[in-house]
MARRORO-498786 format. One line per field, with one value per residue (C-alpha): residue in one letter; residue number from 1; x, y, z. Coordinates in pm, 1 decimal. Each point is the difference from the previous one (the first is absolute). Layout:
<rs>
r = [a|...] .
k = [NUM|...] .
X = [X|...] .
Y = [Y|...] .
Z = [Z|...] .
</rs>
This chain:
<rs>
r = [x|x|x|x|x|x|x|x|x|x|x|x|x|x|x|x|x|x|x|x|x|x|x|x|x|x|x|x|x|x|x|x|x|x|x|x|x|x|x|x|x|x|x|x|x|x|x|x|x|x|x|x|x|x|x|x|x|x|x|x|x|x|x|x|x|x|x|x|x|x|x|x|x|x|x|x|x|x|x|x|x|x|x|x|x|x|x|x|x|x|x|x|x|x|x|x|x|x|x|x|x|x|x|x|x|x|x|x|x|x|x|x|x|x|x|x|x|x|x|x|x|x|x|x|x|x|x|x|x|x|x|x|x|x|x|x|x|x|x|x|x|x|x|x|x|x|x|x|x|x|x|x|x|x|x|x|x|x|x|x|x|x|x|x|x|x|x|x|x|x|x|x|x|x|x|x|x|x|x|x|x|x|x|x|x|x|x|x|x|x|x|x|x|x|x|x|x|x|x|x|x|x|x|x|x|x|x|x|x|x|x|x|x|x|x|x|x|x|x|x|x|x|x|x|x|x|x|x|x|x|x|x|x|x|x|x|x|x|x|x|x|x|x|x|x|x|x|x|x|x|x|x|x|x|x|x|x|x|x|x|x|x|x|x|x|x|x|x|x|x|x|x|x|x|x|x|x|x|x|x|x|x|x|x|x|x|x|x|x|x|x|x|x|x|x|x|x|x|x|x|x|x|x|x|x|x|x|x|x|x|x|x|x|x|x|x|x|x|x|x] .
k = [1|2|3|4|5|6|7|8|9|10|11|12|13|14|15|16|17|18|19|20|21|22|23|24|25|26|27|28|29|30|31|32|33|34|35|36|37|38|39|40|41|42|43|44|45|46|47|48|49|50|51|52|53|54|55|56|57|58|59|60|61|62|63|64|65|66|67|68|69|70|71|72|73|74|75|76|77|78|79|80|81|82|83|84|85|86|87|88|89|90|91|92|93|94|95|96|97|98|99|100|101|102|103|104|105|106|107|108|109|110|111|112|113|114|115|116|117|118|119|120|121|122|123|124|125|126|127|128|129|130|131|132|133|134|135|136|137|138|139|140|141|142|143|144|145|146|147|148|149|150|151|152|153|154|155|156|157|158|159|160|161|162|163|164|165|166|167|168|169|170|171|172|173|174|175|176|177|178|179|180|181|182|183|184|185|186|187|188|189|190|191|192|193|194|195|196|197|198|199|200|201|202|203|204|205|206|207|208|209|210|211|212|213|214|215|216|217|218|219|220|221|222|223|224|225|226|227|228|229|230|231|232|233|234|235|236|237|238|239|240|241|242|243|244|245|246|247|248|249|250|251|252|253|254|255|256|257|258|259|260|261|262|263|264|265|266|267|268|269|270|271|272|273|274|275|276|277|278|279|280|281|282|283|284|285|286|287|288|289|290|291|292|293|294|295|296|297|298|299|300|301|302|303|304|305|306|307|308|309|310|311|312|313|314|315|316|317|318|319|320] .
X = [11760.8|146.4|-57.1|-159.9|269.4|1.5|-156.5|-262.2|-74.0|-51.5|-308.6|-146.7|8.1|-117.0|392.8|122.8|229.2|-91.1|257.6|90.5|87.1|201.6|-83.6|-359.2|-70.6|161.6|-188.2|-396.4|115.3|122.2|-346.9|-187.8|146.9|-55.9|-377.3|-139.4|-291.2|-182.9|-5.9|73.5|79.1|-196.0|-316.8|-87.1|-323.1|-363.3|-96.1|-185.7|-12.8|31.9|-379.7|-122.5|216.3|-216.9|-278.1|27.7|128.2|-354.2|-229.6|137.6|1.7|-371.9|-120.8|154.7|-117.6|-388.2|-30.2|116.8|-180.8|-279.3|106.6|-110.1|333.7|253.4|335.6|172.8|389.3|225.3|182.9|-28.2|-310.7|-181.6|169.3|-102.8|-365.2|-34.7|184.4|-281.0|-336.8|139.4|66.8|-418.7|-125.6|-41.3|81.5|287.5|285.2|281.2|87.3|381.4|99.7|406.1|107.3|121.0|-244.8|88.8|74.6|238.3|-38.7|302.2|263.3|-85.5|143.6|256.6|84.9|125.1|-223.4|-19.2|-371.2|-123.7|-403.0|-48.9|-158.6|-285.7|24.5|269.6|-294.2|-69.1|315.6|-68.6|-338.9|184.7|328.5|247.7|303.2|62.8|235.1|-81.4|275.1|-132.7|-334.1|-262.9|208.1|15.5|232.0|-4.7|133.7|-255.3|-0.9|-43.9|-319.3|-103.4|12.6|-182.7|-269.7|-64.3|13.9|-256.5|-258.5|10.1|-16.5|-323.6|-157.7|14.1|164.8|223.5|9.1|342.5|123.9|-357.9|-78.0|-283.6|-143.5|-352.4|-288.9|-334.6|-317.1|-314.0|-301.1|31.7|352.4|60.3|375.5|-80.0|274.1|373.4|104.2|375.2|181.5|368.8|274.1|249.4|-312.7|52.1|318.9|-51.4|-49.6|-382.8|89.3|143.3|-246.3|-382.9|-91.0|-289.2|-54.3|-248.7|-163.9|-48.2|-327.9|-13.5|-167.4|277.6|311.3|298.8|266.9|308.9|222.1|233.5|37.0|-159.3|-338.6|-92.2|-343.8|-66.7|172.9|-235.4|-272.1|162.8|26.7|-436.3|-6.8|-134.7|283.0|262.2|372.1|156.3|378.1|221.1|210.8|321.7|152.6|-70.3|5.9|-144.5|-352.8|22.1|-56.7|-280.9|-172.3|-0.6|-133.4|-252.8|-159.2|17.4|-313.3|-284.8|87.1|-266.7|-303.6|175.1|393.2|205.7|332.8|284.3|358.0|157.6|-330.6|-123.4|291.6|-64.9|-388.7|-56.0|328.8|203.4|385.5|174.6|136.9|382.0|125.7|-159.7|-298.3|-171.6|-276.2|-17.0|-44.5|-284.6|-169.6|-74.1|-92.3|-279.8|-49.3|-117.1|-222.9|-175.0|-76.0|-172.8|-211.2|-70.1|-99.4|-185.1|252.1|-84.0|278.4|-121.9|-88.5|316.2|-106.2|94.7|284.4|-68.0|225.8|-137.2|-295.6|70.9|99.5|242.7|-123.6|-384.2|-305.7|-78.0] .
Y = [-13042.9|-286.2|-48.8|-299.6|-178.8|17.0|-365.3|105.0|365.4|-158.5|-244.4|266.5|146.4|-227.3|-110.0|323.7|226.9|378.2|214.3|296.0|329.6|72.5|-60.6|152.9|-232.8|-320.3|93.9|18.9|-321.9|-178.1|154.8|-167.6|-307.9|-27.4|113.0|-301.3|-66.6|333.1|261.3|342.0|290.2|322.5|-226.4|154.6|-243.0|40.5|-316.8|-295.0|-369.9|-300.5|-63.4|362.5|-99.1|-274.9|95.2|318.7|-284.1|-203.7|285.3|155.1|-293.3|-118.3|322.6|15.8|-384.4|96.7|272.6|-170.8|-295.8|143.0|200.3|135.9|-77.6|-306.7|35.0|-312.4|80.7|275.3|32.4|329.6|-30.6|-140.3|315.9|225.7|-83.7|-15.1|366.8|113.4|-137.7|117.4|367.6|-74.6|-97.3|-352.2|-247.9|-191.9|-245.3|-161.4|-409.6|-34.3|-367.8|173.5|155.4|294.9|224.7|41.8|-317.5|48.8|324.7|57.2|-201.8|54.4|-250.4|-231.6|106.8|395.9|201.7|288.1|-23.6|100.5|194.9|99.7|322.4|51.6|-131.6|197.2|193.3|-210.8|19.5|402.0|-40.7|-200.2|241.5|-258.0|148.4|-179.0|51.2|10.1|-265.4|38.6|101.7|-126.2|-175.8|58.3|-158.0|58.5|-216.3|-251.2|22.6|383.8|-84.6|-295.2|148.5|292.8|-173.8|-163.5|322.9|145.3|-332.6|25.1|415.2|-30.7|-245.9|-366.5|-245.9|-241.8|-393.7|-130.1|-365.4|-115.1|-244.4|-50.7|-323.1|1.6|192.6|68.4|-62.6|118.0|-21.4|-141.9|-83.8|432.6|46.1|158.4|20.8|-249.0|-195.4|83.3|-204.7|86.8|-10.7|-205.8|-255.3|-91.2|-77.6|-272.8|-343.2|-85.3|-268.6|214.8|337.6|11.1|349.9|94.3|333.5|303.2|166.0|372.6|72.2|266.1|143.5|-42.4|-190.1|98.4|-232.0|146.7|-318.8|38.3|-294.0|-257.3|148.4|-154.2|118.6|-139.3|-308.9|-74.3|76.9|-244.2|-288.6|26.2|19.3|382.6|136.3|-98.4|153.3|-3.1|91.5|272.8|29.7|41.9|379.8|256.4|290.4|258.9|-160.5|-158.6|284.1|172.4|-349.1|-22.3|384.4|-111.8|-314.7|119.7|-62.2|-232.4|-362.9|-157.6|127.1|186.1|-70.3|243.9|-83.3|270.8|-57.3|-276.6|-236.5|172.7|-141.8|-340.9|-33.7|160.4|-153.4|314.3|9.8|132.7|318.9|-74.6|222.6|326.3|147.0|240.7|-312.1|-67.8|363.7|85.9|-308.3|44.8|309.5|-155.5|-253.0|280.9|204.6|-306.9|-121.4|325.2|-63.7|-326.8|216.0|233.4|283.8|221.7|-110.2|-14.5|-346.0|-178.3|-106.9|-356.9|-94.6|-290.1|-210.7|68.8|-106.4|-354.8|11.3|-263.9|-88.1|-66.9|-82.5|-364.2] .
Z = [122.0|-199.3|-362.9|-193.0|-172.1|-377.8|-44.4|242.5|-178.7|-301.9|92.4|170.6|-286.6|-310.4|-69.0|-59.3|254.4|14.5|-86.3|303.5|-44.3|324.3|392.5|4.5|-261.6|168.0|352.1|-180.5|-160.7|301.8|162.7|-268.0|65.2|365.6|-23.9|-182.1|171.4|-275.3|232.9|-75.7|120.6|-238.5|-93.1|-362.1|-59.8|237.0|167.9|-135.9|146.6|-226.7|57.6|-117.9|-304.6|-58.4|87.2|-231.9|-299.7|43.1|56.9|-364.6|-228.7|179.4|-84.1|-342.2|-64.2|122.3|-189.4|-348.3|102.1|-241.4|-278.6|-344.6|-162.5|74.5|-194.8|2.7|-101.3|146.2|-370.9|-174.1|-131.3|310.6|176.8|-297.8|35.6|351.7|0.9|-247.3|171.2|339.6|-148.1|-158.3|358.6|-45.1|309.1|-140.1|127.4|-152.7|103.7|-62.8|50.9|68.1|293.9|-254.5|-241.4|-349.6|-181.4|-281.1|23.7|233.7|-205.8|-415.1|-210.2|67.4|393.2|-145.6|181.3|-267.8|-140.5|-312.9|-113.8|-331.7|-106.4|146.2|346.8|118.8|57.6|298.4|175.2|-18.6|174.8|291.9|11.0|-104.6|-220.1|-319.2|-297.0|-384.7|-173.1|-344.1|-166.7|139.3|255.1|333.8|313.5|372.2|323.6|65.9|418.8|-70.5|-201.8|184.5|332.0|-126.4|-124.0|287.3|203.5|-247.9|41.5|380.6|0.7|-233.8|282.2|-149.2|287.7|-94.4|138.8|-42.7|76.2|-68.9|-335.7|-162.2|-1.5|-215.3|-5.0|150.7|-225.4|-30.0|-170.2|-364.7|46.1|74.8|178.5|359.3|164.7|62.2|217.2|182.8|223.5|141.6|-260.5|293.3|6.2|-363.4|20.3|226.2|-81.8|96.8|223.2|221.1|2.7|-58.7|-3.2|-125.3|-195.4|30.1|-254.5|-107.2|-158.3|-289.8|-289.5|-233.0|-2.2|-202.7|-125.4|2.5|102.6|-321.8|-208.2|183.5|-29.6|372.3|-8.5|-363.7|92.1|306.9|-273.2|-258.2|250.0|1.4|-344.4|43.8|-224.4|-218.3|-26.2|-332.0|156.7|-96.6|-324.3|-119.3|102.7|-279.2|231.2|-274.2|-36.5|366.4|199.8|-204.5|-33.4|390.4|70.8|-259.3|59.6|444.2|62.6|155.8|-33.5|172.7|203.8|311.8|-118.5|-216.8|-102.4|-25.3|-50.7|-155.0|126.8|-318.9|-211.6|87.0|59.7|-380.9|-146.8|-63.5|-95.0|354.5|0.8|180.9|260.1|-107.2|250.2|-128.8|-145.5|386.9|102.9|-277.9|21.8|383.5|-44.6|-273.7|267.9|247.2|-284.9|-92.8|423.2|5.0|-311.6|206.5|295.7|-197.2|143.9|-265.0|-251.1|-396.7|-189.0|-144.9|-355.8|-13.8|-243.3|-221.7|100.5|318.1|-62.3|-55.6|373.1|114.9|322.1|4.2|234.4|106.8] .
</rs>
């Protein structure tokens, strides 16, 4: 039994040369080596053919796609407060999925503020990252930290434990109306798809029907926008950061937008014209949760009457 040079070795292996520990080392290498064509010798893994594979990859996302074809909830947004609400009407019962136009779930949730990963709640929704088991450290009064994949990831755990689904890589592209102008539903179409000049791709999109949609798309407002362009609603945009009043402005004025759309998140910030609350979550956290209690209102699920705010009442986006 010869051995593969070094040049050789180290191709094989991705550029970089195993290290060997004496001859019983050098022989399984040189073994390795000559067996290239993947078979093995103590098969640890069951059988299953490239086609089963497939086949087993269609059959689950079909059956996921029919089923959330009609729904009572649509989240659009896989940010913390898309995944907060979601988490929250799938825990109540309620048939919910979440359209994330990313191939990851989360949004700015993973990262915090300016690419450091540490993220920051104050007082009191560390009381959410209890409910989902994530670990989380007070740094002052009222002022608490914790790693931001640890919380992100457990969120996401927690939304797809309680039952919501989750539809990544697909963006939203408008909405479905009904009678008197009523939001029904969206329209998706592949995220890849948009990124394509038109001359080149003409997909056409499908559309999930629903009772209630719920914009969650951050600051774009995506579902207000497609409103906007009809002259249904009317964004003011966001503020300046004042993170103090930001984040009990949002929780407060989460709510019913238009007939069949509530905004969470920072869609509240800039459909009502509130001053951004920088890279602090707990706004995001609360105000999906809001998002949730007031869908079931909407679904009459049993969930007390919100008493309308007054600046609420002068509602920013309006009815044709």
């Amino acid at each position: 039994m010869t051995l593969t040079a070094p040049s050789e070795a180290a191709e094989v292996y991705g550029g970089a040369t195993p290290r060997h520990h004496g001859r019983q080392d050098n022989v399984i290498y040189a073994a390795r080596l000559e067996n290239r064509s993947g078979s093995v010798i103590m098969p640890i893994f069951q059988p299953a053919s490239e086609a089963e594979v497939t086949r087993a990859i269609l059959k689950g996302f079909t059956r996921d796609l029919e089923r959330y074809a009609e729904s009572e909830v649509v989240v659009v947004g896989g940010g913390p407060s898309g995944l907060m609400a979601a988490r929250d009407l799938a825990k109540a019962g309620v048939e919910v999925v979440v359209i994330e136009r990313n191939n990851y779930i989360g949004g700015g949730f993973w990262i915090g503020g300016f690419l450091m990963n540490t993220i920051t709640l104050r007082a009191p929704a560390q009381k959410v990252l209890d409910e989902i088991g994530c670990p989380y450290e007070e740094y002052s009064k009222n002022l608490f930290v914790t790693p931001g994949p640890h919380a992100c990831s457990k969120l996401i755990a927690a939304t797809m434990d309680a039952g919501a689904r989750i539809q990544n890589m697909t963006s939203f592209e408008d909405v479905v109306i009904r009678e008197e102008n009523r939001v029904g539903g969206v329209v998706i179409n592949w995220t890849p798809v948009q990124a394509l000049p038109h001359e080149i791709t003409c997909v056409d999109p499908i559309a999930l029907e629903s009772d209630l949609v719920i914009d969650a798309t951050g600051h774009d407002a995506l579902v207000i926008q497609s409103l906007e362009k009809r002259g249904l609603a009317k964004r003011i945009g966001e503020g300046g950061m004042w993170i103090e009043r930001s984040e009990d402005a949002v929780v407060e004025h989460t709510g019913l937008a238009y007939p069949g759309v509530i905004v969470a998140g920072m869609a509240v910030c800039s459909t009502y014209g509130l001053p951004r609350m920088g890279p602090t979550f707990g706004g995001m956290l609360l105000s999906g949760r809001r998002a949730a209690e007031e869908a079931l209102r909407q679904l009459n699920k049993g969930v007390p009457a919100a008493k309308p705010s007054e600046t609420k009442s002068k509602a920013i986006a309006r009815k044709r």
